[in-house]
N, CA, C and O of each residue as an XYZ file, in Angstrom:
372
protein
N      90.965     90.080     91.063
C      90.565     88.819     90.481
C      89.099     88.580     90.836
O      88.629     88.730     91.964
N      88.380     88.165     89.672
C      86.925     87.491     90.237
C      86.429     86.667     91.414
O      87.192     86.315     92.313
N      85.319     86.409     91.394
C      85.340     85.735     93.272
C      85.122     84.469     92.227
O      84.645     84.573     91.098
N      85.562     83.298     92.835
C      85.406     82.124     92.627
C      83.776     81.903     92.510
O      82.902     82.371     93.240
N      83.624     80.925     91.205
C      81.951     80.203     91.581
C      82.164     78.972     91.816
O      82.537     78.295     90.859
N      82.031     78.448     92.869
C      82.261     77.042     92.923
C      81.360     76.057     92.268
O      81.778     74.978     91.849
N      80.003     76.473     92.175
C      79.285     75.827     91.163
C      80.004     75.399     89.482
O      79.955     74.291     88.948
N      80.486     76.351     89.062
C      81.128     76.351     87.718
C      82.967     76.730     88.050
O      83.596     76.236     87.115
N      83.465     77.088     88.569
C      84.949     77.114     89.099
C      85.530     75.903     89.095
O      86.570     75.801     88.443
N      85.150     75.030     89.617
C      85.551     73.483     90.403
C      84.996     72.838     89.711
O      83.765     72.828     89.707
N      85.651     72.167     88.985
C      85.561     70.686     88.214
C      86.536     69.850     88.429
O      87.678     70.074     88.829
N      85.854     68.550     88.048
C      86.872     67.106     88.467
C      87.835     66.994     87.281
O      87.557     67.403     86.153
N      89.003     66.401     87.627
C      90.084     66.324     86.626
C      89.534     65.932     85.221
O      89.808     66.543     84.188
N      88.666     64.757     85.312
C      88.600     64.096     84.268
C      87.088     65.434     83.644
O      87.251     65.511     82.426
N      86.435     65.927     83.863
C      85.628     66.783     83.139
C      86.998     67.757     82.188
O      87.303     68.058     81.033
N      87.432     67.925     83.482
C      88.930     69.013     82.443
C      89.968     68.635     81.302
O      90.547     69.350     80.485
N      90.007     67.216     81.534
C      90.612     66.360     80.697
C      89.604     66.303     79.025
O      90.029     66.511     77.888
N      87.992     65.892     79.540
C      87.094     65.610     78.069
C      86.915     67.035     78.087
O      85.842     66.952     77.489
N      87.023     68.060     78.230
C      86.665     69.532     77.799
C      87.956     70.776     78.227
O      87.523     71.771     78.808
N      89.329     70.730     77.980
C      90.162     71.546     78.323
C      89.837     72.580     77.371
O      89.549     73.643     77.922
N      89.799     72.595     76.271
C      89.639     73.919     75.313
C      88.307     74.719     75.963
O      88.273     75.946     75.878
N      87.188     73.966     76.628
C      86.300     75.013     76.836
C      86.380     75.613     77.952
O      86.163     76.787     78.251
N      86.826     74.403     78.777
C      87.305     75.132     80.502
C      88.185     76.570     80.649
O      87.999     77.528     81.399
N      89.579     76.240     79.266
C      90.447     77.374     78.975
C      89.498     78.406     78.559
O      89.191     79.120     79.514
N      89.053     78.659     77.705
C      88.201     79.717     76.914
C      87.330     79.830     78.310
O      87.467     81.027     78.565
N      86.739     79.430     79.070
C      85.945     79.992     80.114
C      86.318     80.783     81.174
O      85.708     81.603     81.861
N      87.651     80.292     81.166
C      88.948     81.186     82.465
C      89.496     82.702     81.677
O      89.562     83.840     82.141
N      89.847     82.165     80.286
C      89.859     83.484     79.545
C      89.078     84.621     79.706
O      89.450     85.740     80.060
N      87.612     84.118     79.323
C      86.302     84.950     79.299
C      85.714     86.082     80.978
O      85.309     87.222     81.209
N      86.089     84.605     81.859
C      85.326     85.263     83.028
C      86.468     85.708     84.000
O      86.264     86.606     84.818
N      87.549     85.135     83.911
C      88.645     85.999     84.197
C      88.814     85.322     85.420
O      89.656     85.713     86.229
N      87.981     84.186     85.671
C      88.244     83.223     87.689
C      88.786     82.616     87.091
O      89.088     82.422     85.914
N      88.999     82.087     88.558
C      90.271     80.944     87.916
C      89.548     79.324     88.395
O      88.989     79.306     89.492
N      89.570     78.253     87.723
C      89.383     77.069     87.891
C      90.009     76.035     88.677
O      91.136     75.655     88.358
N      89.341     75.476     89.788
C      90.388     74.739     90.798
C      89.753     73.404     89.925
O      88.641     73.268     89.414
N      90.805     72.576     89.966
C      90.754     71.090     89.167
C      90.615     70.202     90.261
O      91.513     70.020     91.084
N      89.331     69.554     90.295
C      90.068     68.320     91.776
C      90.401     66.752     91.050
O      90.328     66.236     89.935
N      90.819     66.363     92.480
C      91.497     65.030     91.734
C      90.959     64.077     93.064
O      91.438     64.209     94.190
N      90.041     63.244     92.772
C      90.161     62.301     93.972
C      89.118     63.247     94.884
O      89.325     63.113     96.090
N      88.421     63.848     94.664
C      87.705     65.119     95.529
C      88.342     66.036     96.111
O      87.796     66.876     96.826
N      89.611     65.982     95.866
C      90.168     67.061     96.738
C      91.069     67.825     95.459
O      91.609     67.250     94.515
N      91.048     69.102     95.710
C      91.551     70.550     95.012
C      93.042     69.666     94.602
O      93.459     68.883     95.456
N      93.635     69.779     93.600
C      94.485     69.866     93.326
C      95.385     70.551     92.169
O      96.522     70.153     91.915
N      94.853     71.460     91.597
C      95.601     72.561     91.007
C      94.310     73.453     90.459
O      93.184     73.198     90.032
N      95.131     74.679     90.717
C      94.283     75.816     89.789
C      94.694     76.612     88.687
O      95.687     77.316     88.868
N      93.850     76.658     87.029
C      94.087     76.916     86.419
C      93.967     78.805     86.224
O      92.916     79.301     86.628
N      94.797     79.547     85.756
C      94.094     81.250     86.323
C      94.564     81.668     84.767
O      95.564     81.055     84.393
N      94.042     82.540     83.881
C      94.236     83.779     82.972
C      95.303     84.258     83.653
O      95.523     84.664     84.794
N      96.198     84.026     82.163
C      97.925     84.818     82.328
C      97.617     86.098     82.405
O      98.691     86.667     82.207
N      96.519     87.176     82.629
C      96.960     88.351     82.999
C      96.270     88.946     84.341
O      96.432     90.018     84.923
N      95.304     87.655     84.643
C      94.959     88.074     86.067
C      96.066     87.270     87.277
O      96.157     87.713     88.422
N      96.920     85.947     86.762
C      98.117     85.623     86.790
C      99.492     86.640     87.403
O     100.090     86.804     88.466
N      99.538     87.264     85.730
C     100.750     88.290     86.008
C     100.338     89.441     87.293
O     100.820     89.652     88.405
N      99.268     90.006     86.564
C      98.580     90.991     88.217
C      99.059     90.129     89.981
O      99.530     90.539     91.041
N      98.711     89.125     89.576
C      99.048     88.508     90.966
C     100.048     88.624     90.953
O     100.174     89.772     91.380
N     101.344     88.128     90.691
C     102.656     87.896     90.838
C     103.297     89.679     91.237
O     103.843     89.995     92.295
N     103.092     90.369     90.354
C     103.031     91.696     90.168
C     102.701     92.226     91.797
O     103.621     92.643     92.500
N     101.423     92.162     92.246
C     100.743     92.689     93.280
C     101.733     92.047     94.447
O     102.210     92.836     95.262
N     102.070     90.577     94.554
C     102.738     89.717     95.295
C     104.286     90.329     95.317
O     104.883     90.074     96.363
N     104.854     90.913     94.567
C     106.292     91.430     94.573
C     106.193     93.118     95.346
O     106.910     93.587     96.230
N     105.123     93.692     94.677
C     104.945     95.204     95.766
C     104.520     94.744     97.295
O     105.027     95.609     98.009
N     103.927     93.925     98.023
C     104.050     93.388     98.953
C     105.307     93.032     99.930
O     105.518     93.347    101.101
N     106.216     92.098     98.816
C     107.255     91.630     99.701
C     108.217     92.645     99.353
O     109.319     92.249     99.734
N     108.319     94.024     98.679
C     109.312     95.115     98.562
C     108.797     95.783    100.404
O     109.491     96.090    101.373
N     106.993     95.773    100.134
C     106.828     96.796    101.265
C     107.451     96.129    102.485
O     108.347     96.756    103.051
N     107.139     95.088    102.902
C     107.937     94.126    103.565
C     109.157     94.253    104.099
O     109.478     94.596    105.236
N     109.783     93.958    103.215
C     111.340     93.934    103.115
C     111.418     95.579    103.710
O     112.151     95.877    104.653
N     110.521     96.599    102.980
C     111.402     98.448    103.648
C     111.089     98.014    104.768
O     111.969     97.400    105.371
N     109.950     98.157    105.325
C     109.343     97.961    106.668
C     110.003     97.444    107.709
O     109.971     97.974    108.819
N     110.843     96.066    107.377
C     111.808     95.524    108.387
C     113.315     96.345    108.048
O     114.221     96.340    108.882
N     113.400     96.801    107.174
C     115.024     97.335    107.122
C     114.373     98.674    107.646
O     115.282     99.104    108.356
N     113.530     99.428    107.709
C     113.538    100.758    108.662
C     113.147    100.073    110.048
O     113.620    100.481    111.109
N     112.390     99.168    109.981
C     112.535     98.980    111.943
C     114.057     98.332    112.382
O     114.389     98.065    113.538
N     114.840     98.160    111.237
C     116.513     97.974    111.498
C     117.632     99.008    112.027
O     118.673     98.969    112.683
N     116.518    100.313    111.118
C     117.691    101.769    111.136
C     118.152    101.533    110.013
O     119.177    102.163    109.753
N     117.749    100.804    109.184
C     118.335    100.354    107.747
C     118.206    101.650    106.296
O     118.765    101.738    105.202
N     117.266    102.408    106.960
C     116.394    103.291    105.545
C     117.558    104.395    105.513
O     118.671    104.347    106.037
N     117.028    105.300    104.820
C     117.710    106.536    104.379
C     116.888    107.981    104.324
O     116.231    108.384    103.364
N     117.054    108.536    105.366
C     116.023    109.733    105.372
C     115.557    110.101    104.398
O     116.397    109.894    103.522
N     114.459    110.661    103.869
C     113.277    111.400    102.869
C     114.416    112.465    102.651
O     115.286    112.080    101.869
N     114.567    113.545    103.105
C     115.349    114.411    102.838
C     116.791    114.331    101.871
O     117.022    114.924    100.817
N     117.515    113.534    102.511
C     118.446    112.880    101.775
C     118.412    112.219    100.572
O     119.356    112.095     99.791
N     117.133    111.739    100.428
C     116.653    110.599     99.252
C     116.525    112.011     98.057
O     117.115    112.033     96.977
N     115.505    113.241     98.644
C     115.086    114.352     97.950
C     116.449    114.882     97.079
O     116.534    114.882     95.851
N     117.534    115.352     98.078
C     118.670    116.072     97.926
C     119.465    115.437     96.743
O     119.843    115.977     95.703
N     119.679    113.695     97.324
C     120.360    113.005     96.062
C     120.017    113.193     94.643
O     120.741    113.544     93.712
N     118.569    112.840     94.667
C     117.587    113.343     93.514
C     117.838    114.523     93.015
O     117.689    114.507     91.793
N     118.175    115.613     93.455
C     118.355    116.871     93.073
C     119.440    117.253     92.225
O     119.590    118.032     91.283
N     120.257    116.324     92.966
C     122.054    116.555     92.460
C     121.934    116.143     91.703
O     122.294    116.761     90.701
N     121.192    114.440     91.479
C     121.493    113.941     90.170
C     120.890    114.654     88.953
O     121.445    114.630     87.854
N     119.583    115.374     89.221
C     119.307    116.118     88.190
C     119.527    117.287     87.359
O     119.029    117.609     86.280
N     120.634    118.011     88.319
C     121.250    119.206     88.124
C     122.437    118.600     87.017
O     122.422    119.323     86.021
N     123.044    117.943     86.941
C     124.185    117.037     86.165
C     123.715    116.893     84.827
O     124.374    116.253     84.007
């Protein structure tokens, strides 16, 4: 994802309110994402659904690595070898 410009990133609700079509088309274009404030303080950020999906995406291979990581410091995993062998059988079929 792009690095934030806070100069042009961060606008006040009500700028986003008299100009949403251009703010959108600008998140489209430059691919950052727009924090909206409200009251001076951050309160939501707008992001491009495919630098979006990338996140969510990137955020799920994370909590898979996660999740192995604590089920092998469990004794939870399944040897490489074994994983290989299964693979084998199933492909011989």
């Amino acid at each position: 994802m792009p690095i934030l410009k806070p100069s042009q990133d961060v606008q006040p609700l009500s700028a986003f309110r008299a100009n949403a079509a251009g703010f959108l088309d600008q998140v489209r274009a430059t691919k950052r994402p727009l924090v909206i404030t409200q009251h001076g303080k951050s309160a939501a950020v707008v992001l491009d659904v495919d630098e979006y999906e990338a996140l969510v995406e990137e955020l799920e291979v994370i909590r898979a690595i996660r999740q192995a990581k604590s089920e092998l410091a469990r004794g939870e995993g399944i040897a490489h070898e074994d994983v290989v062998g299964d693979l084998r059988a199933r492909l011989e079929r």
